[in-house]
N, C-alpha and C positions, 0 to 999 in steps of 0.2 A: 415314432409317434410320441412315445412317452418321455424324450427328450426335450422334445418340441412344447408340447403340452408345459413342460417343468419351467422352458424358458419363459412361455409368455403368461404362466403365473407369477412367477418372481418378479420379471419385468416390471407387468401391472401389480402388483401386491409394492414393489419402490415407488414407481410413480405417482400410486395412489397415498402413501403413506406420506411421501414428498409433497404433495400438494395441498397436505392436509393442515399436517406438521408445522409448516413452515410457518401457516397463519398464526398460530400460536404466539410466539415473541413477536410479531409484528404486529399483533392485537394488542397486546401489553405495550409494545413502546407508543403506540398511538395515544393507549389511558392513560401512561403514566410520564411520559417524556415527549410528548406532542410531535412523534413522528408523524410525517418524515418533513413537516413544515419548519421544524427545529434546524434542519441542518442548512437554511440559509440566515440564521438568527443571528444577530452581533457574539462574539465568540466572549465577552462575560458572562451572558446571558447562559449560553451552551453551556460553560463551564459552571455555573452557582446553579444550573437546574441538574446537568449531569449529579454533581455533586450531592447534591438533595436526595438523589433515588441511592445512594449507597450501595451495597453491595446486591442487594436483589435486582439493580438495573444493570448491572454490570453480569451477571449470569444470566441475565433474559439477552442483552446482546450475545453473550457465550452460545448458547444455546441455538441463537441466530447464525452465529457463523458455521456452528458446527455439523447443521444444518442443510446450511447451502454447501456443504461437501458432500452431502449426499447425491447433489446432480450428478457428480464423475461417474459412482456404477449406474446410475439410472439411465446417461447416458450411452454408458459402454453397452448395457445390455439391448436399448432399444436398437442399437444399431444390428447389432446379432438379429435379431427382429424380422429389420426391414432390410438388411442384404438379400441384393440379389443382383445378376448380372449387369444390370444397367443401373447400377447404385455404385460405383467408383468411387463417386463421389463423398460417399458417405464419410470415409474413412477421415477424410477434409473436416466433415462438418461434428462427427465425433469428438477430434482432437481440442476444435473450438467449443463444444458444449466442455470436455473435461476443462479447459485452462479456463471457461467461461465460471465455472464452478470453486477452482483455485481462487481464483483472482476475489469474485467477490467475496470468500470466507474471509482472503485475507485483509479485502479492505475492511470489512468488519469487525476484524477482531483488533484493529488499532482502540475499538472502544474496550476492550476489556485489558489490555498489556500498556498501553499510552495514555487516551485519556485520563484513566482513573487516577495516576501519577500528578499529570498538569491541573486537573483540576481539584488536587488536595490541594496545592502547592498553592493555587491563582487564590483559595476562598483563605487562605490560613489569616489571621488579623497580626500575624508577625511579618508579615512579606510585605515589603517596601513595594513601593510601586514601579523602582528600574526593575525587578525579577519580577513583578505582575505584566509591565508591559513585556519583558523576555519571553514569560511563559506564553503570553497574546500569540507572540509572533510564531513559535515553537508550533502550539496548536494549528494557525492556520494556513501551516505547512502541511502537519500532516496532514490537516483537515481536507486538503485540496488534494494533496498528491496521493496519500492513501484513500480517500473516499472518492473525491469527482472522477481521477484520472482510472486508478488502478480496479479500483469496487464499478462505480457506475458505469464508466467510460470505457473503461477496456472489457468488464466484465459485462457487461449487459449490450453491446456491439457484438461480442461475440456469441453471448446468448442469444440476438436476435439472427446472425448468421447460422447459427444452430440449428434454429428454427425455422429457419429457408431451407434447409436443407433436409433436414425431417419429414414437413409437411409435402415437400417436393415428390421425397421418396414413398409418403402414403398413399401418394394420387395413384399409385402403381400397386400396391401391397392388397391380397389378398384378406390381411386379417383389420381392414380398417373401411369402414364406408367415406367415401369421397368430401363427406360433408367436415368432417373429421380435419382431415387435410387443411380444406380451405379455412375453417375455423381458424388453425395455428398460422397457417400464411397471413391470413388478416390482421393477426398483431404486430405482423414483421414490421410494416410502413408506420405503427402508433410506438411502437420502441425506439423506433431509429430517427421518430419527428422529435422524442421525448430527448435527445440531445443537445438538443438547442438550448435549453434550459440550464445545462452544462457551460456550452460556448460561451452563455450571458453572466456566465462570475469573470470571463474576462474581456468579454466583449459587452459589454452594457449597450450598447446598440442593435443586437441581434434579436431579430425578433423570434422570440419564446413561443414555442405552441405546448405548454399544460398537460401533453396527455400519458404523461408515466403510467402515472396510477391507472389510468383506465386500461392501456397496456397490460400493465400487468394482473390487473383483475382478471384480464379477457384469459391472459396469459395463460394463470394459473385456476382457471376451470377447464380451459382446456387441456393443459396435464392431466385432469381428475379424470375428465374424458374419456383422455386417451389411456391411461392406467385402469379403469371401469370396462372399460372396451376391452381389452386384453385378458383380462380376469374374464370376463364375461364369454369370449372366444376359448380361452382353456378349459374353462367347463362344456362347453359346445363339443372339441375335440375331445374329450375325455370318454363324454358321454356316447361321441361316435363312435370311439376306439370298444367300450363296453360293449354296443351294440354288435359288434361287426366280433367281436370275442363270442358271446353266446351265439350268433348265428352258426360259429364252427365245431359248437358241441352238440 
């Protein structure tokens, strides 16, 4: 009991810490770098407003990636969780929450080791315009393969598979009410519409459905949720284990 108890305090004590946390740098790059409307902006632009936030923007991204490493044990532990014999699957859907959590830190942190580089380089007033247009193309290289592909597209696919699988395995789980559940399954289809928006930097014909952000707002209260819930159940059992102690003196 008191193992049990330990797990789903820490669990919920990550989850809740993660979901809290995370808002943080993404509040600031909203104020200060006009996230996340920025990252489909002409790439001088991206580069002479990067550049303008100096080093305090470059440690709020830091802080962002460092961040979203935090999903790996948050995921490792929920699974511990919610194992149980008809949860096989989990192990599936674990591996993709950790690589889901890899992947975005590391398309993230091209803004604090890469960017800050190119756009010294792009604003300097001694750079010719053949290494201004070099550095152009440089940037929306990474821009694409480490943000669209590796960060959004691989990382947030398999965050929403995560989440299929999670929410799957709550409909079942003693320590979560049902509502719970269906909450996280309901962003899985607004993450994975949130795609299309990806497809359309190469496909300019695709039609775009807008709903990231809402996604992950929904996303990331349900985290809070689900990490409040957990907390909230380890004091429940706690309080049982107390009770059922003094009934035997």
């Amino acid at each position: 009991m008191k193992d049990r108890v330990q797990l789903l305090r820490i669990t919920g004590a990550v989850l809740t810490f993660l979901s809290i946390s995370i808002n943080i740098p993404y509040i600031l790059l909203i104020q200060n770098f006009e996230y996340d409307d920025i990252l489909r902006a002409p790439t001088n632009y991206i580069l002479t407003k990067f550049h303008e936030g100096g080093s305090e923007l470059i440690f709020t991204w830091f802080l962002f990636a460092l961040l979203a490493l935090l999903f790996i044990p948050a995921s490792t532990f929920l699974q511990k969780v919610l194992t149980r014999e008809d949860t096989v699957y989990l192990s599936a859907a674990t591996l993709m929450g950790v690589l889901s959590g890899l992947l975005q830190s590391i398309g993230l942190m091209r803004w604090v080791f890469v960017v800050p580089v190119l756009a010294d380089l792009y604003v300097q007033p001694t750079t010719d315009r053949a290494t201004r247009s070099a550095v152009a193309v440089v940037f929306q290289a990474v821009h694409q393969y480490g943000g669209v592909v590796i960060g959004e597209h691989l990382g947030q696919t398999l965050l929403a598979l995560w989440t299929l699988g999670v929410g799957v395995a709550m409909l079942g789980s003693p320590f979560f009410k049902s509502w719970i559940a269906w909450f996280g399954l309901f962003t899985v289809p607004l993450l994975i519409l949130g795609q299309t928006e990806l497809l359309a930097t190469v496909i300019p014909s695709m039609p775009v459905w807008k709903v990231t952000p809402i996604g992950f707002m929904l996303w990331e209260v349900w985290l809070l949720i689900t990490g409040v819930s957990l907390l909230l159940t380890a004091n429940k059992y706690k309080s049982t284990d107390k009770t059922q102690q003094l009934s035997r003196i």
